[in-house]
Biopython code that builds the backbone (N, CA, C, O; Angstrom):
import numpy as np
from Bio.PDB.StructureBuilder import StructureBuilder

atoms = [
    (1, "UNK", "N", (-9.243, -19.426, -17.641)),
    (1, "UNK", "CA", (-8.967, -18.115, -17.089)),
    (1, "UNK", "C", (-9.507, -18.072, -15.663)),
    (1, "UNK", "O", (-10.691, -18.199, -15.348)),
    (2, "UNK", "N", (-8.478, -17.875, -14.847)),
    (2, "UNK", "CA", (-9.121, -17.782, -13.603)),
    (2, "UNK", "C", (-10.136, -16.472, -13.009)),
    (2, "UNK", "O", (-10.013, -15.409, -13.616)),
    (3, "UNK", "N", (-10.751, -16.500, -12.288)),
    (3, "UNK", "CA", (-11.492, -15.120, -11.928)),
    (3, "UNK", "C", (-10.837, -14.748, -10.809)),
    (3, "UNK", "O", (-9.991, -15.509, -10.341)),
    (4, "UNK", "N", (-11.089, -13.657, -10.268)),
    (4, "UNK", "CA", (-10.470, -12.998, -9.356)),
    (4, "UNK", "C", (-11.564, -12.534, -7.982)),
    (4, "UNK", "O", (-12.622, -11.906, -7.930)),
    (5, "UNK", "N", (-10.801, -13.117, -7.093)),
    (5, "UNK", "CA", (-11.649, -13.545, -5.649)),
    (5, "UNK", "C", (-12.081, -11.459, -4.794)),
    (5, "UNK", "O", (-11.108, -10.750, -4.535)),
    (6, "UNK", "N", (-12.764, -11.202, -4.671)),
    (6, "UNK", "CA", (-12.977, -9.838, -4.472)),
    (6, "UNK", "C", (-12.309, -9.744, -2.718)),
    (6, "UNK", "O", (-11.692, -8.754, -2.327)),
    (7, "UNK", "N", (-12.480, -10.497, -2.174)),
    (7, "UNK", "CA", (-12.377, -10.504, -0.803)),
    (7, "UNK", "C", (-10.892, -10.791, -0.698)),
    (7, "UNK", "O", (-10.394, -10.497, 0.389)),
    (8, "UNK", "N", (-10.199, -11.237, -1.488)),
    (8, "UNK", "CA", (-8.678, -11.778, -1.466)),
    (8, "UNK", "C", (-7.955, -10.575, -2.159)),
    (8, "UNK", "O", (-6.804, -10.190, -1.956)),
    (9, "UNK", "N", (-8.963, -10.028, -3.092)),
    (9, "UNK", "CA", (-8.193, -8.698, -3.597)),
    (9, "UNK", "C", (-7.972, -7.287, -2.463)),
    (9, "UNK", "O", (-7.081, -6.449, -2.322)),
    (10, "UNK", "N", (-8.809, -7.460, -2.033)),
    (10, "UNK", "CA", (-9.665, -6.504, -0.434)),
    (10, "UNK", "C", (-7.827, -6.462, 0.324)),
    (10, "UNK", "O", (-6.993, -5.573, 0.494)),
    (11, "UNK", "N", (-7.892, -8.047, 0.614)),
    (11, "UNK", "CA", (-6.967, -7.995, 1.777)),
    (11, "UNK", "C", (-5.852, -7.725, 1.088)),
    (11, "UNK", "O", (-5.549, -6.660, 1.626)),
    (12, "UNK", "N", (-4.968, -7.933, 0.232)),
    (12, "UNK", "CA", (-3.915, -7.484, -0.247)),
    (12, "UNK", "C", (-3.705, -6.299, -1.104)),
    (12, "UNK", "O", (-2.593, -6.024, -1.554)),
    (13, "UNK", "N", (-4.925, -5.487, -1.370)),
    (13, "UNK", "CA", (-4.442, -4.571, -2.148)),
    (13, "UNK", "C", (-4.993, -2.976, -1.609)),
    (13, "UNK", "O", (-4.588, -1.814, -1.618)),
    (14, "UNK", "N", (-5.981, -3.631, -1.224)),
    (14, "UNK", "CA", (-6.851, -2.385, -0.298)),
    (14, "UNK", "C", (-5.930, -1.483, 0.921)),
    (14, "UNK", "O", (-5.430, -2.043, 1.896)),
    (15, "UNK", "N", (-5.844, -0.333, 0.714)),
    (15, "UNK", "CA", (-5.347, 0.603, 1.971)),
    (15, "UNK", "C", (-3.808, -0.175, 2.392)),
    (15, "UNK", "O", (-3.490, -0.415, 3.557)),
    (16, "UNK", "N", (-2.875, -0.532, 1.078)),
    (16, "UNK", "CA", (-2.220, -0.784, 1.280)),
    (16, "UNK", "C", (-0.581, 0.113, 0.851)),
    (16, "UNK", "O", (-0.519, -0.228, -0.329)),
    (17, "UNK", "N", (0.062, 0.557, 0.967)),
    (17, "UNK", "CA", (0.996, 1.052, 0.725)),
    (17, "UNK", "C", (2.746, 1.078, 1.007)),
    (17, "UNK", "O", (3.033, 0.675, 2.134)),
    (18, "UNK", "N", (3.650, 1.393, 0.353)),
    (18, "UNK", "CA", (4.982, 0.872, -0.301)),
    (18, "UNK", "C", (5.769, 1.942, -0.223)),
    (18, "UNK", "O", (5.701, 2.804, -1.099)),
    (19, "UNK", "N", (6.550, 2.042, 0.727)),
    (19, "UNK", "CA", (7.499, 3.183, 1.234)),
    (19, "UNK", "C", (8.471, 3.625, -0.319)),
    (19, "UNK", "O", (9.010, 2.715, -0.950)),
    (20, "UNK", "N", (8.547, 4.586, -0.627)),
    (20, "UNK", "CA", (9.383, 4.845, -1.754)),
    (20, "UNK", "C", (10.642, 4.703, -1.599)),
    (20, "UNK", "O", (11.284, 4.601, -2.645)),
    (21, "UNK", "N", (11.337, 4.654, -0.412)),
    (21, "UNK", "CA", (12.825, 4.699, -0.199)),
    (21, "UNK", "C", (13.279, 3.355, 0.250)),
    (21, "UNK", "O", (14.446, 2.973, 0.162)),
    (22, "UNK", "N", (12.219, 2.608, 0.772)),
    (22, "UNK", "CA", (12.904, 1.251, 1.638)),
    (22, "UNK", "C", (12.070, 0.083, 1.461)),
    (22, "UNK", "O", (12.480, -0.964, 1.963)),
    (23, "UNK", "N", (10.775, 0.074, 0.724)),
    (23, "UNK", "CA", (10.251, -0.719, 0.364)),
    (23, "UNK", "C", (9.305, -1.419, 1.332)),
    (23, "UNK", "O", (8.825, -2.484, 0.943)),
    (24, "UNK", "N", (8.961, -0.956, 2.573)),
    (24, "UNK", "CA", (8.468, -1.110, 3.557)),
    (24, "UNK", "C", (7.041, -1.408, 3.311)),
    (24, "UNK", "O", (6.745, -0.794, 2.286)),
    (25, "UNK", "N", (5.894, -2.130, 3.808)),
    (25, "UNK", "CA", (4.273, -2.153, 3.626)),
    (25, "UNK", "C", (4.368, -1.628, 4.723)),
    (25, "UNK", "O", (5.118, -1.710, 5.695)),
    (26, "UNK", "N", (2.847, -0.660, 4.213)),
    (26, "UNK", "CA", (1.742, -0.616, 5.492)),
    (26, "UNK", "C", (0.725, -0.312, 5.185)),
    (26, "UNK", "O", (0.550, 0.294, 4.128)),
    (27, "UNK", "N", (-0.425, -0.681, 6.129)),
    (27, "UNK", "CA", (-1.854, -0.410, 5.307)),
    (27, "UNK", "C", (-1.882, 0.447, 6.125)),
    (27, "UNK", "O", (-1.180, 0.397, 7.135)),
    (28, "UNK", "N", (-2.352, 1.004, 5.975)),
    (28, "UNK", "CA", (-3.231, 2.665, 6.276)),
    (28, "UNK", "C", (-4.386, 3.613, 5.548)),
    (28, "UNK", "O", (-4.431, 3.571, 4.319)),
    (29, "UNK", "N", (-5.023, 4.194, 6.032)),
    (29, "UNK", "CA", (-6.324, 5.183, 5.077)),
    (29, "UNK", "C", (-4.841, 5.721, 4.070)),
    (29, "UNK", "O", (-3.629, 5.677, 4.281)),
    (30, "UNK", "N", (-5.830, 6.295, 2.743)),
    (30, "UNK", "CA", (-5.133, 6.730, 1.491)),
    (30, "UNK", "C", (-4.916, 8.411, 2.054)),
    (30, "UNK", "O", (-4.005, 9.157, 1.695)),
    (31, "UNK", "N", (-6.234, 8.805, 3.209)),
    (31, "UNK", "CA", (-6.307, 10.296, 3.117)),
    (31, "UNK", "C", (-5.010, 10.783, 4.108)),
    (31, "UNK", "O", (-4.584, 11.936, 4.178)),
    (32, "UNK", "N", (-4.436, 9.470, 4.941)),
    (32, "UNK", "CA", (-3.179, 9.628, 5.570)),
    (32, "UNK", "C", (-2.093, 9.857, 5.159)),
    (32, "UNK", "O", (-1.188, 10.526, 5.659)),
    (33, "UNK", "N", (-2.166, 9.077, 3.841)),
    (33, "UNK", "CA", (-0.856, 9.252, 3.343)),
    (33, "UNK", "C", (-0.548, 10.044, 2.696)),
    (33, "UNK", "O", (0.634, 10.363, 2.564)),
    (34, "UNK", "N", (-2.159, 10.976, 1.697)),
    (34, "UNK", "CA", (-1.608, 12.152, 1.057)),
    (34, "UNK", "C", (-1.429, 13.745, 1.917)),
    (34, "UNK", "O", (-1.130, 14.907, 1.638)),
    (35, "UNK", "N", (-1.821, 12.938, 3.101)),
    (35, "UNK", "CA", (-1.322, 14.367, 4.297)),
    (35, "UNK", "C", (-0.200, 14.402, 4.858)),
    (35, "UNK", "O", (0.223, 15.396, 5.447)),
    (36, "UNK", "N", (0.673, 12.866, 4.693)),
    (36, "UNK", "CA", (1.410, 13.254, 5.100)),
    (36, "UNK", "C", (1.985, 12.454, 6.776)),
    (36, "UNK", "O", (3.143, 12.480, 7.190)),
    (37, "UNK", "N", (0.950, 11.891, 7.384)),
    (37, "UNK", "CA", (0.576, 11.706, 8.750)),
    (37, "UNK", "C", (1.113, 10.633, 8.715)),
    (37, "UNK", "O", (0.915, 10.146, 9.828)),
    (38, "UNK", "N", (1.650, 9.983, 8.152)),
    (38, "UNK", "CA", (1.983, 8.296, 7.831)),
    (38, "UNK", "C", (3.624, 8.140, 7.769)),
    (38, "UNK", "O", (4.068, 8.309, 6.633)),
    (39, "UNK", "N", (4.744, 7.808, 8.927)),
    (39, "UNK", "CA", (5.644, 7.657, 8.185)),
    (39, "UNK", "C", (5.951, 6.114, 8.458)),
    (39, "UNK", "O", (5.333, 5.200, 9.006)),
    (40, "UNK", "N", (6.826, 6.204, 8.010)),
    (40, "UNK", "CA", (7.816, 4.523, 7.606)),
    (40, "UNK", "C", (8.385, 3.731, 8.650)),
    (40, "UNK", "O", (9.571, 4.014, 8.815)),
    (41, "UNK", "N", (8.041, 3.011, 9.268)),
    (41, "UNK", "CA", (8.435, 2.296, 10.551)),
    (41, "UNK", "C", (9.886, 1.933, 10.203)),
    (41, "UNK", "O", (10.474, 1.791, 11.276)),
    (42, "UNK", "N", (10.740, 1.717, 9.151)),
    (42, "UNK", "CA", (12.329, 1.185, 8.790)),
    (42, "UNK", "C", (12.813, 2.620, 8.629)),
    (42, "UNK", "O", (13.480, 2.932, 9.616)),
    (43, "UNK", "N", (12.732, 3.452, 7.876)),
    (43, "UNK", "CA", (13.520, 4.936, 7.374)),
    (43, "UNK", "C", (12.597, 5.912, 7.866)),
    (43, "UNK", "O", (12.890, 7.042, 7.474)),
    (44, "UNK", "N", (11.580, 5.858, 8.592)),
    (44, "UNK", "CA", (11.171, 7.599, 9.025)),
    (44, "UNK", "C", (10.821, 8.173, 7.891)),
    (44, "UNK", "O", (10.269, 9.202, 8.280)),
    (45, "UNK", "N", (10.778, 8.172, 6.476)),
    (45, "UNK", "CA", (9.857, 8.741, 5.255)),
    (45, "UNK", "C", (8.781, 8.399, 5.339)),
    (45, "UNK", "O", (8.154, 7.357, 5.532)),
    (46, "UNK", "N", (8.539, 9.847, 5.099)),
    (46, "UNK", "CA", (6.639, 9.980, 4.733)),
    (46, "UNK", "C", (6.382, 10.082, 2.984)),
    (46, "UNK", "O", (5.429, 10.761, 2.602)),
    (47, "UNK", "N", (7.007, 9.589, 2.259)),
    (47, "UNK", "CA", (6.720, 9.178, 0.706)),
    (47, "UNK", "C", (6.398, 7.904, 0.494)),
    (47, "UNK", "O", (7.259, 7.035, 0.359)),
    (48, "UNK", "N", (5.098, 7.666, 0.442)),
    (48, "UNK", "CA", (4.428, 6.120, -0.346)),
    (48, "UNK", "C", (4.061, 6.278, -1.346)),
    (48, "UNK", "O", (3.650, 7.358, -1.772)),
    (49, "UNK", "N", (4.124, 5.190, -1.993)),
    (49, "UNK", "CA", (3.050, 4.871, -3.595)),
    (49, "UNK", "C", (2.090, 3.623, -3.014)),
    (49, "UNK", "O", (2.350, 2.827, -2.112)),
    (50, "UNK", "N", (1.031, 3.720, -3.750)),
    (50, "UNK", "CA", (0.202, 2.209, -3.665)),
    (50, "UNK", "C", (0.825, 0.789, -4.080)),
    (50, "UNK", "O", (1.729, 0.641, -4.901)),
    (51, "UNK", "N", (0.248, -0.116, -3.441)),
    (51, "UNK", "CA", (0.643, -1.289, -3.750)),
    (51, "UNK", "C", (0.482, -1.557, -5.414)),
    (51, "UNK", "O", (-0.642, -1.489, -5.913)),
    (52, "UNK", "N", (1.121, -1.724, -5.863)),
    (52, "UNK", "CA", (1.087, -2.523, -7.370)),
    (52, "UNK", "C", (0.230, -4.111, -7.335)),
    (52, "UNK", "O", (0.541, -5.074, -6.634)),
    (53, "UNK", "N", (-0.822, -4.030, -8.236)),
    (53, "UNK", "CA", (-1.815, -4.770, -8.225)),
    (53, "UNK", "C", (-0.749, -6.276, -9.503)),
    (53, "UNK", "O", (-0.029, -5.899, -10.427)),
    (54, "UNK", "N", (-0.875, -7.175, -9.305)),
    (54, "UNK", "CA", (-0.566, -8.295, -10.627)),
    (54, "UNK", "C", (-1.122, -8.457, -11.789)),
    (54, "UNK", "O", (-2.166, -9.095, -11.655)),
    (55, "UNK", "N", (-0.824, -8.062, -13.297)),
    (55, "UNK", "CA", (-1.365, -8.062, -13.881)),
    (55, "UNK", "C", (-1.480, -9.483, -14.573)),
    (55, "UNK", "O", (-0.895, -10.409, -14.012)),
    (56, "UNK", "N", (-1.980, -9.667, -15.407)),
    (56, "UNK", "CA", (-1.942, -11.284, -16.298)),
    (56, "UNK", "C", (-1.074, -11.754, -16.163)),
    (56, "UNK", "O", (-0.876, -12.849, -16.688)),
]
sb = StructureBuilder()
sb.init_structure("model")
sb.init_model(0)
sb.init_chain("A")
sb.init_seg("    ")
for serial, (resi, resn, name, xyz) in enumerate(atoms, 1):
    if name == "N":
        sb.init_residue(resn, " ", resi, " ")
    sb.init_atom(name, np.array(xyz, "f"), 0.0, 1.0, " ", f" {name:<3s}", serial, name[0])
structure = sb.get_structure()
C-alpha cells in the first residue's frame, strides 16, 4: 500500500478548482470563489467545484 506524499497532495489538490461549465483549473483562495470574485479564463463563469481528490 502506498502512502501518500503530503507535499505532492499540497500541490495538486490544495486551492485548486474546476470550472463547472468548461472544465477549466485554477488555483485560487476557496474564500474567492465562494464570493464570487473568481471567473473562468475559457467561458467567463464564476461557478467552480473543488478539485476531485483520487480515491483507491
Amino acid at each position: 500500500m502506498a502512502t501518500k506524499i503530503p507535499t505532492a497532495q499540497n500541490r495538486m489538490f490544495k486551492n485548486v478548482f474546476v470550472c463547472k461549465n468548461c472544465g477549466q483549473k485554477i488555483r485560487t483562495d476557496s474564500v474567492r470563489v465562494i464570493a464570487q470574485k473568481v471567473k473562468c479564463r475559457r467561458c467567463d463563469k464564476k461557478v467552480f467545484r473543488p478539485k476531485k481528490t483520487k480515491k483507491k
